[in-house]
C-alpha positions in Angstrom: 137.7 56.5 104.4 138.5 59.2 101.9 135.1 59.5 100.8 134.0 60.2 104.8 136.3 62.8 105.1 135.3 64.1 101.4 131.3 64.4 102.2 131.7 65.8 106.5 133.9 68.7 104.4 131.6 69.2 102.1 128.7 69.0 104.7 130.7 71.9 107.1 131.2 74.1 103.8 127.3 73.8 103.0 126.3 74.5 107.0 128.8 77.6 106.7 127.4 78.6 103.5 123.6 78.4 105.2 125.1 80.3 108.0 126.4 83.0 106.1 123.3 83.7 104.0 120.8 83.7 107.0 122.9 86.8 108.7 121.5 88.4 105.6 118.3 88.6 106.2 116.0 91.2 107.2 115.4 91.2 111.0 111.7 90.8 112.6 112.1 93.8 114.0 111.1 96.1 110.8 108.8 98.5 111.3 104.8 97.2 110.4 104.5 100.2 108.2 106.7 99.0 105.2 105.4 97.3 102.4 107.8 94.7 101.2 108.4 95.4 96.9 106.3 92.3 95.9 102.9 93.7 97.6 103.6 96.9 96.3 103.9 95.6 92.8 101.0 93.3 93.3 98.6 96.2 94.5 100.2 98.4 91.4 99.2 95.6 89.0 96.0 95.2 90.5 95.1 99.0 90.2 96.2 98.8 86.3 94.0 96.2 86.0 91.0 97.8 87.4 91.6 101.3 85.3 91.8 99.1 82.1 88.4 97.8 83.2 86.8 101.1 83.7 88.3 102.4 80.8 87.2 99.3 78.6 83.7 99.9 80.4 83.3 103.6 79.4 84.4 103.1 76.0 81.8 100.5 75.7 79.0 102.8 77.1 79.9 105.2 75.0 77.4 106.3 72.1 79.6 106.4 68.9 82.4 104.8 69.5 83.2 101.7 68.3 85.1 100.2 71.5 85.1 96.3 69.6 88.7 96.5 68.2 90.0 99.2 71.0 92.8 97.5 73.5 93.6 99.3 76.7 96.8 99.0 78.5 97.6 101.0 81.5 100.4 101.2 83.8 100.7 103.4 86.5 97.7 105.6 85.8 98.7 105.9 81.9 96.5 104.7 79.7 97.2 103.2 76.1 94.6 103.1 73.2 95.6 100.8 70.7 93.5 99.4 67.8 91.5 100.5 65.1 88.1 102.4 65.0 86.2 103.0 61.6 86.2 106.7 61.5 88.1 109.5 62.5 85.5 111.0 64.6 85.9 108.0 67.0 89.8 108.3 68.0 89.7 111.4 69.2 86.4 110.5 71.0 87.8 107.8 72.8 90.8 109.5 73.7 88.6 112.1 75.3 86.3 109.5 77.1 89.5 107.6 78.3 90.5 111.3 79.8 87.4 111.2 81.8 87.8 108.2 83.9 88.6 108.5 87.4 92.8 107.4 87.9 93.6 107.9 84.9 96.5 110.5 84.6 97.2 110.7 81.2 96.3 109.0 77.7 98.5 108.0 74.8 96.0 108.1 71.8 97.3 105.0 69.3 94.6 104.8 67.9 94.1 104.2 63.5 91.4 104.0 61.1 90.1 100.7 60.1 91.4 99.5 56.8 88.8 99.4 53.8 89.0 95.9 52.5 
C-alpha cells in the first residue's frame, strides 16, 4: 500500500515537473524571420568550410608555392596558414594569394620553413 502511495507521488511530482518545463518554451508564434542559434552556426560552419576550400584551391593553383604541407583553418572569414613551405619566398606568397580569395577578411600568416634533414 505504501509503495502505491510512494510511485502516484512520485508520478504527480514528474507530471508537475513536465508541466513546469513546457511553459518555458518558445511560443509558435515567433516571427518566421529568426534563425534559431543552431542554423546560424551550421550555415557559419559551412561558409568556413567552403573558404578553406577556396583557399586550399588557390594555393594549389598557384605557380611557386608549395601548397603540399600548407593547412588552412578559417573561422569567420579569418583565415590561418599553418605548415611548412621550403623557402622563404613561398610564405609570404601564400599569405598574399590567401589575401586574394573572395570572403576572406583577413589572414594570420603561420607559416615556417621546412627543416633541412
Amino acid at each position: 500500500m505504501k509503495a502505491v502511495i510512494l510511485l502516484k507521488s512520485l508520478g504527480a511530482g514528474l507530471c508537475l515537473i513536465v508541466a513546469f518545463s513546457a511553459y518555458g518554451q518558445a511560443s509558435s508564434m515567433v516571427p518566421s524571420s529568426s534563425v534559431p542559434p543552431q542554423a546560424a552556426a551550421t550555415s557559419s560552419k559551412a561558409a568556413d568550410h567552403k573558404l578553406d576550400r577556396d583557399v586550399r584551391r588557390a594555393l594549389g593553383k598557384t605557380k611557386g608555392v608549395d601548397s603540399t604541407n600548407i593547412f588552412v583553418r578559417t573561422r569567420g572569414g579569418t583565415v590561418t596558414l599553418l605548415g611548412t613551405v621550403p623557402n622563404d619566398g613561398q610564405i609570404s606568397k601564400a599569405g598574399e594569394v590567401a589575401k586574394g580569395v573572395s570572403g576572406v577578411t583577413s589572414v594570420s600568416n603561420k607559416l615556417s620553413l621546412t627543416p633541412v634533414h
